[in-house]
TORBA-645393 format. One line per 4 residues: their letters; for each residue y, x, z of N, C-alpha, C. Coordinates in Angstrom, 1 decimal, padded with zeros to 4 digits, m for minus. Layout:
N
A) Y,X,Z,Y,X,Z,Y,X,Z ~ ...;
This chain:
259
XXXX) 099.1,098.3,077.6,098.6,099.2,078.6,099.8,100.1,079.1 ~ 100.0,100.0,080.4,100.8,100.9,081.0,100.7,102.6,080.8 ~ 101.6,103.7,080.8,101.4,104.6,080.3,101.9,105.6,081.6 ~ 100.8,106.3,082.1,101.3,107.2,083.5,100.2,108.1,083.3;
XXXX) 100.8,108.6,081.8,100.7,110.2,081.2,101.0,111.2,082.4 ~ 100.5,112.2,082.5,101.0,113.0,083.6,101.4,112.6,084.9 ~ 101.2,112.2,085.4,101.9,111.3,086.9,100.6,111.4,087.6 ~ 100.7,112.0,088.7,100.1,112.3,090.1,100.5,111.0,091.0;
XXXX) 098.9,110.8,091.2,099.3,109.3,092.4,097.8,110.0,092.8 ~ 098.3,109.6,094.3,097.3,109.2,095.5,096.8,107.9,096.3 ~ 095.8,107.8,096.2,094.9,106.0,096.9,094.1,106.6,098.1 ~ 095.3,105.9,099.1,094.0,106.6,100.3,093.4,105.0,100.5;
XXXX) 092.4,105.3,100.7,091.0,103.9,101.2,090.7,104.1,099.9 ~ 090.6,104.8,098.8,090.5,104.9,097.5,088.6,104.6,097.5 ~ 088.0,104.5,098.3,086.5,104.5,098.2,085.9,103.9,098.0 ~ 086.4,101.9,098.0,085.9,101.1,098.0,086.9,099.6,098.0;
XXXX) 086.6,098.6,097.7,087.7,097.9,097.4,088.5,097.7,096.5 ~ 090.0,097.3,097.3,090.9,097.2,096.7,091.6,098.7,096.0 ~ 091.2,099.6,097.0,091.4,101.3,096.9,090.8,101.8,095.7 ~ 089.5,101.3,095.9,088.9,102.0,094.5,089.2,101.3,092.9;
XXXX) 089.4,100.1,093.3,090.0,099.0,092.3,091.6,100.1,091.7 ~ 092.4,100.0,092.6,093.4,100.9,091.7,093.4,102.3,091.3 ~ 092.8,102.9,092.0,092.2,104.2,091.6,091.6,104.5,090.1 ~ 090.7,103.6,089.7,090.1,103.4,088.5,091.1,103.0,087.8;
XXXX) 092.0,102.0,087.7,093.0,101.5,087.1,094.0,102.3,086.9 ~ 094.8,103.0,087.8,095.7,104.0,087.7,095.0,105.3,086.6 ~ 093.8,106.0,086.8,093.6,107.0,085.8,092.6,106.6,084.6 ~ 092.7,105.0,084.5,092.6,104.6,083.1,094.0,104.5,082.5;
XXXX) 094.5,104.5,082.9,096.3,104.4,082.5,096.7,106.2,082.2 ~ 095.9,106.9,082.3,096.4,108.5,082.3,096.9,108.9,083.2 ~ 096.9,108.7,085.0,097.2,109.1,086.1,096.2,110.3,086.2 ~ 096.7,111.5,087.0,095.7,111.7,087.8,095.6,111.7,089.5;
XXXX) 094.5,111.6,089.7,094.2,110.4,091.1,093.9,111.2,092.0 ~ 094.1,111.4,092.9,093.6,112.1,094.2,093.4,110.9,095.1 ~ 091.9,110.7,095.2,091.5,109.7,096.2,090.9,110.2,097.4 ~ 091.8,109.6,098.4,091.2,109.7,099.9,090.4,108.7,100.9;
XXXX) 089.6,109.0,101.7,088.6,108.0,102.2,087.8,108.9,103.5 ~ 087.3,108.5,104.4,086.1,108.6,105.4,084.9,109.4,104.9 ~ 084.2,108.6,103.6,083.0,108.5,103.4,083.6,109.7,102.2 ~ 082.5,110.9,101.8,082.5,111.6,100.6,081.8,110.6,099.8;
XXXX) 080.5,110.1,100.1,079.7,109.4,099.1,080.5,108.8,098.4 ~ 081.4,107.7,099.0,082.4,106.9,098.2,083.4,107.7,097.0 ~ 083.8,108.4,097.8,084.7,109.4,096.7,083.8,109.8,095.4 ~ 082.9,110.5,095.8,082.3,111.0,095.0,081.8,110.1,093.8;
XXXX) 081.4,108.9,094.3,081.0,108.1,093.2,082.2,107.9,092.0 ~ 083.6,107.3,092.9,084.8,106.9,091.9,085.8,108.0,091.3 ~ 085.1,109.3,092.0,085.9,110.5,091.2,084.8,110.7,090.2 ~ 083.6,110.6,090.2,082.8,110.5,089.1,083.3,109.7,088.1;
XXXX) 083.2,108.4,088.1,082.8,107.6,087.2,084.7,107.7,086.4 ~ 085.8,108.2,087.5,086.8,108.5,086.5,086.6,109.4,085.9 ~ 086.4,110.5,086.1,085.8,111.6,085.3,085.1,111.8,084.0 ~ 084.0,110.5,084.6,083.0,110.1,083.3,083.8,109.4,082.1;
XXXX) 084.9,108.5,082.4,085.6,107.7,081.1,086.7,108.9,081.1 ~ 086.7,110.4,081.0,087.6,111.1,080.9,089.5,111.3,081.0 ~ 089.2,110.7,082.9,090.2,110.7,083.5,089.8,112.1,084.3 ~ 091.1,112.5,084.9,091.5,113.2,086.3,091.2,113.1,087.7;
XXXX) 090.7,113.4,088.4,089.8,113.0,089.8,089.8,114.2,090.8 ~ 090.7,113.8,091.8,090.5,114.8,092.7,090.3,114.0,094.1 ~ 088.8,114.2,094.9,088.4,114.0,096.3,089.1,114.5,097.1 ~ 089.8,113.8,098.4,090.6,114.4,099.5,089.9,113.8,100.5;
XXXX) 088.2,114.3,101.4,087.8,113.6,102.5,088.9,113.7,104.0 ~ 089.5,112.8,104.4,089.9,112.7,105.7,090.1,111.2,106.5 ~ 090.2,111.6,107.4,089.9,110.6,109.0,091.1,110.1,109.1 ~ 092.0,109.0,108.6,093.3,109.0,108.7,094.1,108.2,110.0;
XXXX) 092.7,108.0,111.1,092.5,107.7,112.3,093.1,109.2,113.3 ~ 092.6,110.3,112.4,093.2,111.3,113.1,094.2,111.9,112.7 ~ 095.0,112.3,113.8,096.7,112.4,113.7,096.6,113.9,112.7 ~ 096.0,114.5,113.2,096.0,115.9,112.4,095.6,116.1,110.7;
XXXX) 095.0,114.7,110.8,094.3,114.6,109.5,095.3,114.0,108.3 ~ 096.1,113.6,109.4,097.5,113.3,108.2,098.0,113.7,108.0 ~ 098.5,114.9,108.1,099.3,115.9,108.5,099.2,116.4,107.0 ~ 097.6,116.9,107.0,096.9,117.7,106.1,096.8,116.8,104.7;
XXXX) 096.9,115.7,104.4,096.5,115.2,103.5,097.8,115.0,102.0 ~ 099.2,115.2,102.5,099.7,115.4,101.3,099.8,116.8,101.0 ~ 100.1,117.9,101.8,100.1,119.4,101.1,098.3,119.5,100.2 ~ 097.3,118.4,101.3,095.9,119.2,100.3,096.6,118.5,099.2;
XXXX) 096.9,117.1,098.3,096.8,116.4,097.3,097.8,117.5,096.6 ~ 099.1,118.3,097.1,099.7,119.2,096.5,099.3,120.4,096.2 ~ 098.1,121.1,096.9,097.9,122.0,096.3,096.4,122.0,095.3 ~ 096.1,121.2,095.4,094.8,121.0,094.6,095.5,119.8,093.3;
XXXX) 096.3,119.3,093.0,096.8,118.2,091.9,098.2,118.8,091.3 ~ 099.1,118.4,092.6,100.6,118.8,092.3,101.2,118.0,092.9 ~ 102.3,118.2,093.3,103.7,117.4,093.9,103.3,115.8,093.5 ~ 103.0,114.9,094.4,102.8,113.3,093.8,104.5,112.8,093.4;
XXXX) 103.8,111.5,092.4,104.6,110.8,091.9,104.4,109.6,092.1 ~ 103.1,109.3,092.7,102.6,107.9,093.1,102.0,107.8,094.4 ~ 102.3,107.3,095.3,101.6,107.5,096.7,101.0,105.4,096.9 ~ 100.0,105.7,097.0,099.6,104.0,097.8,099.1,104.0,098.7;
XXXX) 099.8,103.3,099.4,099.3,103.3,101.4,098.2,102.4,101.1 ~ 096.8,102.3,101.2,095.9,101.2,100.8,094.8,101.1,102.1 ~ 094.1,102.2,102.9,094.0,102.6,104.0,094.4,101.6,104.9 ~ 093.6,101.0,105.9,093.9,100.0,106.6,092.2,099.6,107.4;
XXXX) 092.9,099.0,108.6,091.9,098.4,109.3,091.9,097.0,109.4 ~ 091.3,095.9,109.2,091.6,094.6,109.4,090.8,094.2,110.7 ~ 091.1,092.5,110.8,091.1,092.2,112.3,089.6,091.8,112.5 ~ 088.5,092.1,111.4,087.4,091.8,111.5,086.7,092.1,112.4;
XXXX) 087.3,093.9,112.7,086.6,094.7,113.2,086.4,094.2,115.3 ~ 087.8,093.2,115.6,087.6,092.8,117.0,088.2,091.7,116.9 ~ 087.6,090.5,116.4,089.0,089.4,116.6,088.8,088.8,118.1 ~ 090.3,088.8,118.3,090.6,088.5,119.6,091.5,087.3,119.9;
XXXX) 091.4,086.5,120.5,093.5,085.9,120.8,093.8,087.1,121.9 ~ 095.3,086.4,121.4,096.2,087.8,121.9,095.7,087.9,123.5 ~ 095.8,086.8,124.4,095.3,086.9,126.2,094.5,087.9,126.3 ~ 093.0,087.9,125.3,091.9,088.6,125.8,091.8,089.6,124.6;
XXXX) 092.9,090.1,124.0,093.5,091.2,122.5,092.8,092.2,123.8 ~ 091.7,093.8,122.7,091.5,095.0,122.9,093.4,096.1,122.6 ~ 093.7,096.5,123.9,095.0,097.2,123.7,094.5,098.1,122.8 ~ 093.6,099.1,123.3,092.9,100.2,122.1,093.0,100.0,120.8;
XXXX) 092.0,098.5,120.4,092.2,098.0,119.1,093.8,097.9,118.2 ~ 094.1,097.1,119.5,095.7,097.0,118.7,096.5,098.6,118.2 ~ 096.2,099.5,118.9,096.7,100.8,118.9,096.3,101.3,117.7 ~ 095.2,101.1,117.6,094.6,101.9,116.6,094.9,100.7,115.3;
XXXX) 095.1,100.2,115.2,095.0,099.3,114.4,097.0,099.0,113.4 ~ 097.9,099.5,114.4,099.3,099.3,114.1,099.2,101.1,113.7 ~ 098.6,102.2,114.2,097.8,103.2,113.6,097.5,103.6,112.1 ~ 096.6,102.5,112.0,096.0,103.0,110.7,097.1,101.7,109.2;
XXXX) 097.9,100.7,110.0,098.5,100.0,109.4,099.5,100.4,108.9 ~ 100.5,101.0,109.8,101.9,100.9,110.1,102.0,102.3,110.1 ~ 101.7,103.2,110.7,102.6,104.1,111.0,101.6,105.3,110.2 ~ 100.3,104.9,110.0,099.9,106.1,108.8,101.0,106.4,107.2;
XXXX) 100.9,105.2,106.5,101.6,104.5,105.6,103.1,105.3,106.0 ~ 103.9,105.0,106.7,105.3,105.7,107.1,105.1,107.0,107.0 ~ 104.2,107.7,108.1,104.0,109.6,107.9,104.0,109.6,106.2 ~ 103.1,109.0,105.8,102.4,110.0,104.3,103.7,109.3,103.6;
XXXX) 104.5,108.2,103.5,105.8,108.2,102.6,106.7,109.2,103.0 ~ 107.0,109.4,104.6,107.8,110.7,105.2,107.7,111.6,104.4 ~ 106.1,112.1,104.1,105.7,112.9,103.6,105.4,113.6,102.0 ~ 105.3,112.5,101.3,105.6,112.5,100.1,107.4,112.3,099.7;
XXXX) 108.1,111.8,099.8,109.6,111.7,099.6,109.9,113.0,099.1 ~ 110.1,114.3,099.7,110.7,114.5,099.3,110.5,115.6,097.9 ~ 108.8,115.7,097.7,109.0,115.4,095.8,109.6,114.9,095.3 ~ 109.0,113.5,095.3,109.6,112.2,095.3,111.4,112.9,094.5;
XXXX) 112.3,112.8,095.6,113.6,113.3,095.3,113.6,114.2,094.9 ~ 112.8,115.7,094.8,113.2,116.2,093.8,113.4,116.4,092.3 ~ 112.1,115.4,092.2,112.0,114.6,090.7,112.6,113.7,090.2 ~ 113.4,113.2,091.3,114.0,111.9,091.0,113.5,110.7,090.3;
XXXX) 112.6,110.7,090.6,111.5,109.6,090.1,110.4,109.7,091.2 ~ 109.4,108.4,091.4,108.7,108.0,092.2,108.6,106.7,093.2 ~ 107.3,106.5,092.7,106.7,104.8,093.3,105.7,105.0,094.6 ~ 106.0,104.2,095.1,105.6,104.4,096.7,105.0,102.6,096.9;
XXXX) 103.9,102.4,096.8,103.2,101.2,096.8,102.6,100.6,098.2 ~ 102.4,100.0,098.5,102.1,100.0,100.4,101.3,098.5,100.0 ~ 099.8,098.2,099.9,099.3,097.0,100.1,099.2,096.6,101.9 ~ 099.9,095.5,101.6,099.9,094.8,102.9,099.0,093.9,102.5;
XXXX) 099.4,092.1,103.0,098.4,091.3,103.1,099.5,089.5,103.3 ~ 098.8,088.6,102.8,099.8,087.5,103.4,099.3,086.9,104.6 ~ 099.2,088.0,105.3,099.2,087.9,106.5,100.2,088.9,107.3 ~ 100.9,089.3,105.9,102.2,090.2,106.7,103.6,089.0,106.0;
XXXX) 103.0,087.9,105.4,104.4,086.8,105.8,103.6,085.4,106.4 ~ 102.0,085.1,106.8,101.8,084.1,107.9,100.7,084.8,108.6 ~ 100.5,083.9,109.8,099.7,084.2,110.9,098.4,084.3,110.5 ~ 097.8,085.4,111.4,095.9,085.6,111.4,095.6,084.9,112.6;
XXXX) 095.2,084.1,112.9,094.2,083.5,114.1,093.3,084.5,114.7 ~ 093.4,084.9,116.0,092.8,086.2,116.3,092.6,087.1,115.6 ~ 093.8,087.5,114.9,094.0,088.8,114.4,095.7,089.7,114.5 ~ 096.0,089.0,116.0,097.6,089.5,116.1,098.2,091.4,115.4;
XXXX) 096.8,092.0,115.9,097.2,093.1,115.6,097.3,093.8,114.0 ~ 096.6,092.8,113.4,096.5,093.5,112.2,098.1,092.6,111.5 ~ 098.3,091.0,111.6,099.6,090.2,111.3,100.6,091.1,111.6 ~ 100.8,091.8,112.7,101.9,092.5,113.1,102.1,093.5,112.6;
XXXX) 100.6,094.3,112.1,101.2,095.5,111.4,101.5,095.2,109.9 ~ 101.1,094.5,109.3,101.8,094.1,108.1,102.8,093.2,107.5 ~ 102.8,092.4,108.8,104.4,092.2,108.9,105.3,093.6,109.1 ~ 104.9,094.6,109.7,105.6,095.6,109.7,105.7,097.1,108.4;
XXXX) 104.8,096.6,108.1,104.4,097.2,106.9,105.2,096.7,105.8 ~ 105.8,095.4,105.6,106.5,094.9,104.9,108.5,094.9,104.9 ~ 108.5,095.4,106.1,109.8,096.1,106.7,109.7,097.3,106.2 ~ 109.1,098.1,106.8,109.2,099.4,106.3,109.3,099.3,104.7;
XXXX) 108.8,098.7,103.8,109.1,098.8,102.2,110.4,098.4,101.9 ~ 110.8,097.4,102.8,112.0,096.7,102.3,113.1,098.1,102.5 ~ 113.2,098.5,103.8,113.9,099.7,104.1,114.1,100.4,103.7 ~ 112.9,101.1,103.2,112.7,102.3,102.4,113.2,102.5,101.5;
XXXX) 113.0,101.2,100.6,113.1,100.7,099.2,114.7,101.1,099.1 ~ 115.4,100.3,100.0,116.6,100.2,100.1,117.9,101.6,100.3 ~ 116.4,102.6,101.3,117.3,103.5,101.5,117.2,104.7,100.2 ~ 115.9,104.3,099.1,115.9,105.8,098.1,116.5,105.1,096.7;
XXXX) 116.8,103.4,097.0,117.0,103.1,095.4,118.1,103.6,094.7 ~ 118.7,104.7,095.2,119.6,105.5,093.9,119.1,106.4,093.6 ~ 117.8,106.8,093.8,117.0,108.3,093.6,115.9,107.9,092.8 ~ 115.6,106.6,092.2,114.9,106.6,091.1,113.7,106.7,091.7;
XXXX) 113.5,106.2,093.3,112.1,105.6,093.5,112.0,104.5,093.8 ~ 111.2,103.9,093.5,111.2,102.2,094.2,109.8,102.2,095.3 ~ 110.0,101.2,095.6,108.9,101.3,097.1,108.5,099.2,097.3 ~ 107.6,099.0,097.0,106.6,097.6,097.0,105.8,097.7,097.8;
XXXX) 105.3,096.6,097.8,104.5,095.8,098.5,103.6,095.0,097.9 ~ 102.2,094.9,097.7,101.6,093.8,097.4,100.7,093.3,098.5 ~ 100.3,092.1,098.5,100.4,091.1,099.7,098.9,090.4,099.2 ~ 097.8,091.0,098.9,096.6,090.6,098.5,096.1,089.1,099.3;
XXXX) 095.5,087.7,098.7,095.2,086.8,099.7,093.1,087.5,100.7 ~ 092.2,087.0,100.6,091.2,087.3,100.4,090.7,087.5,099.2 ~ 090.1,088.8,099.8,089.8,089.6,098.8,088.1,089.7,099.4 ~ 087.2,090.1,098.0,085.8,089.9,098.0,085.2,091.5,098.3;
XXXX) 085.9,092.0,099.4,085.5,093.2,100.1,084.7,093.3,101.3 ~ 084.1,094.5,101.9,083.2,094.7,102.8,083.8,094.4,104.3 ~ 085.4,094.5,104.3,086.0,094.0,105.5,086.6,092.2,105.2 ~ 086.5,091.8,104.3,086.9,090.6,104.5,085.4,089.8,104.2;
XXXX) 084.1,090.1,103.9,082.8,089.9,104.5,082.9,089.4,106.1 ~ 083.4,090.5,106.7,082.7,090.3,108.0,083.6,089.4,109.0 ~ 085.2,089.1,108.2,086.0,088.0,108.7,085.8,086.8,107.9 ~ 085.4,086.7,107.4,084.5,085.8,106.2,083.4,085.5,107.3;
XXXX) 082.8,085.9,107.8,081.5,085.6,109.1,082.1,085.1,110.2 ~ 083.1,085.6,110.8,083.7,085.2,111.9,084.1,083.9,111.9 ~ 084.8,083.5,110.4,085.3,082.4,110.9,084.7,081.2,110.4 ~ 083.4,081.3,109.7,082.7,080.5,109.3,082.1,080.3,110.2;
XXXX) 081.3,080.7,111.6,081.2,080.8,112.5,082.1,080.0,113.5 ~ 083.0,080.7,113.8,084.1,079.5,114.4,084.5,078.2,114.1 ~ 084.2,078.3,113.1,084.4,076.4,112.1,083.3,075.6,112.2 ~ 082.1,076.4,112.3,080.7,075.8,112.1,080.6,075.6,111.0;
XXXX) 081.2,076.1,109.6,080.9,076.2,108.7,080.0,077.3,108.0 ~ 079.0,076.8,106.4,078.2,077.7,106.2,079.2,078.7,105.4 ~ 079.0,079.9,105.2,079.9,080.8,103.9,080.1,080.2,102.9 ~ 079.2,079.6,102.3,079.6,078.9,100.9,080.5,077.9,101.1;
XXXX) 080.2,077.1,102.3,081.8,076.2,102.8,082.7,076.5,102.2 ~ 082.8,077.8,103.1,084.3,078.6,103.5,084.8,078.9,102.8 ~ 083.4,079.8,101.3,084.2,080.6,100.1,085.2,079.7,099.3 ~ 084.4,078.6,099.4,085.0,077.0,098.4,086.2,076.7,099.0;
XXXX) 086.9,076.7,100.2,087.9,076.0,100.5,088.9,077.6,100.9 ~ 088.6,078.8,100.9,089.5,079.6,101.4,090.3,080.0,100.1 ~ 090.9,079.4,099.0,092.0,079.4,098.2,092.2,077.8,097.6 ~ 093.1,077.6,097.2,093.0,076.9,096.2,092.2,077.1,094.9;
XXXX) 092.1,078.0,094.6,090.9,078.3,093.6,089.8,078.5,093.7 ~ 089.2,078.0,094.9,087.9,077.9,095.4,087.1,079.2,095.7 ~ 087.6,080.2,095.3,087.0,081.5,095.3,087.7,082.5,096.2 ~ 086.9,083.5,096.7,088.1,084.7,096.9,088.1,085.3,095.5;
XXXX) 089.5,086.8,095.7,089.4,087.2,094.5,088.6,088.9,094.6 ~ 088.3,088.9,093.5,088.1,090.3,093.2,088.7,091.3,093.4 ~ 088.7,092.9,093.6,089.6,094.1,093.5,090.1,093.9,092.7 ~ 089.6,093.9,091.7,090.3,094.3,090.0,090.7,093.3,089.4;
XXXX) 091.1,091.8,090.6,092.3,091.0,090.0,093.8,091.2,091.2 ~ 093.4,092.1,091.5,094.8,093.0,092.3,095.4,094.1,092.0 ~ 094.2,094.8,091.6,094.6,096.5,091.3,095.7,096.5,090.1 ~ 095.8,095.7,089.3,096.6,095.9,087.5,098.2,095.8,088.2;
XXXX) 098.7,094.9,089.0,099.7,094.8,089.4,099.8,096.4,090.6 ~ 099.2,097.4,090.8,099.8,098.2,090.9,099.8,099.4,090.2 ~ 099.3,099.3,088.7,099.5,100.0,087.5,100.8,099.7,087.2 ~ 100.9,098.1,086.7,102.8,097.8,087.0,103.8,098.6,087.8;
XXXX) 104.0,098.0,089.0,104.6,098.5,090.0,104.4,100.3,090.0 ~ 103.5,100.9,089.5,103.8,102.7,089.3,104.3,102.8,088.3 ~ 104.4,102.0,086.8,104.8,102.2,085.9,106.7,102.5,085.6 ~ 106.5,103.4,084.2,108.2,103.5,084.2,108.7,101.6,083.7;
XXXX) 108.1,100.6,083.5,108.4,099.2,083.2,109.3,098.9,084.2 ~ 108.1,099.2,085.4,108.7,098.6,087.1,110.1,099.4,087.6 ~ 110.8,099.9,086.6,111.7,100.8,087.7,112.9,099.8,088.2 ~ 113.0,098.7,087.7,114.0,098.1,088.4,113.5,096.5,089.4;
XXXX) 112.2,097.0,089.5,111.6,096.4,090.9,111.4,097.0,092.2 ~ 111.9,096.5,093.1,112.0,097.6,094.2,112.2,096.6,095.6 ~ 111.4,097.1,096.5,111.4,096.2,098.1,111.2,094.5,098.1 ~ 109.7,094.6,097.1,109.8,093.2,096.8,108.0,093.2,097.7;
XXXX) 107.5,092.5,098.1,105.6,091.9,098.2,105.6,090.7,097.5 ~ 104.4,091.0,096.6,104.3,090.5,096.0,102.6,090.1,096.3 ~ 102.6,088.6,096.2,101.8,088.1,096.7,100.5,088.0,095.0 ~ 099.0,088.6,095.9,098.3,088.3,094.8,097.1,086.9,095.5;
XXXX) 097.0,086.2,096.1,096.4,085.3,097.1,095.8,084.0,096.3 ~ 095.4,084.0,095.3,094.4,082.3,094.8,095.8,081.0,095.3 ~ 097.0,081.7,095.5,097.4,080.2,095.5,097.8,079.7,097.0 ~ 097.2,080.6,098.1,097.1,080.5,099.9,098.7,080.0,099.7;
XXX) 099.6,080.9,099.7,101.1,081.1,100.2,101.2,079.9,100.1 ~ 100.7,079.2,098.7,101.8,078.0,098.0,102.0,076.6,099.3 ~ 100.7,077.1,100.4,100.8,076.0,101.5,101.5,076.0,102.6;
């Protein structure tokens, strides 16, 4: 077991998912968690139930759709926790929500979508750093998707922002690695979440295939995966183990890439 005794990390999308998957994981390891999300209900349940196995749990409800709301979200994790030492961009919209081809792509969508991908993720590391450097230590985790190193079929805007999401880490990575932070990527394939459900419909739909088809042939392992066979690799990656991994994605995907 990884040991992140004392260490302040934040999981925004922390409410459900792959978010709440590392959230649990992180303050089973002795983190404490400030999780952010939309929904209180959500929070409320996963700051509970850390609570209940006698972890650390602090709720941060905000809209990270709104500009102002980002703003506010590392000084609240600072003054309600403390200065972080773990930040995870996890927060994201996928292309379930409008799939388009690019001709007849929603601009709106796309906006909001390289938004909540791309440039939320960059503010809140802007914004956390420069603890970060004053402690000289600090992991900065950013789940993308392997669809930020191949193509989404009517999903240009979400491909793009995590292809860009995966720049930005390399960058980052590159510009703090003498200050004892490192900055990753993990690159989840399908995952058995409430937004890969409804692209899980779409495209079984477009194939004419039934879901169970789909579930069977969308990895090589015939399954999608679970949260909590992603989340442990970013217990790793926060851990003092990981300090000399840095500006890497790391693919967790049933095996997809290997084609």
């Amino acid at each position: 077991m990884f040991n992140l005794q004392n260490r302040i990390a934040l999981v925004t999308g922390g409410g459900r998912g792959i978010g709440r998957a590392i959230a649990l994981d992180l303050a089973a390891a002795g983190a404490r968690v400030a999780v952010s999300a939309r929904s209180a209900g959500e929070l409320d349940e996963v700051v509970g139930r850390i609570r209940a196995q006698g972890g650390q749990a602090t709720a941060i409800v905000a809209d990270l759709s709104d500009r102002q709301a980002v703003r506010q979200v590392i000084p609240q994790v600072t003054e309600a926790v403390g200065p972080l030492d773990i930040l995870v961009n996890n927060a994201g919209i996928g292309s379930s929500s409008n799939p388009k081809a690019v001709l007849h792509f929603d601009d709106d969508f796309w906006e909001l979508t390289l938004w909540l991908n791309l440039t939320v993720p960059y503010l809140l590391s802007k914004a956390a750093l420069p603890a970060m450097l004053a402690k000289k230590w600090g992991r900065i985790i950013n789940v993308s998707s392997i669809n930020g190193k191949v193509p989404s079929l009517h999903g240009a805007a979400y491909a793009a922002s995590k292809h860009g999401l995966l720049g930005l880490t390399k960058t980052l990575a590159l510009e703090v690695a003498r200050d004892g932070i490192t900055v990753n990527a993990i690159c989840p394939g399908p995952v058995h979440t409430v937004m890969s459900d409804k692209r899980m419909d779409y495209d079984a739909q477009r194939r004419s295939m039934s879901l169970e088809e789909l579930e069977a042939a969308v990895t090589p392992m015939g399954r999608r995966l679970e949260p909590e066979e992603v989340s442990p690799l970013a217990v790793y990656l926060a851990s003092d183990e990981a300090k000399m991994v840095t500006g890497q994605g790391w693919n967790v995907c049933g095996g997809v890439t290997m084609f």
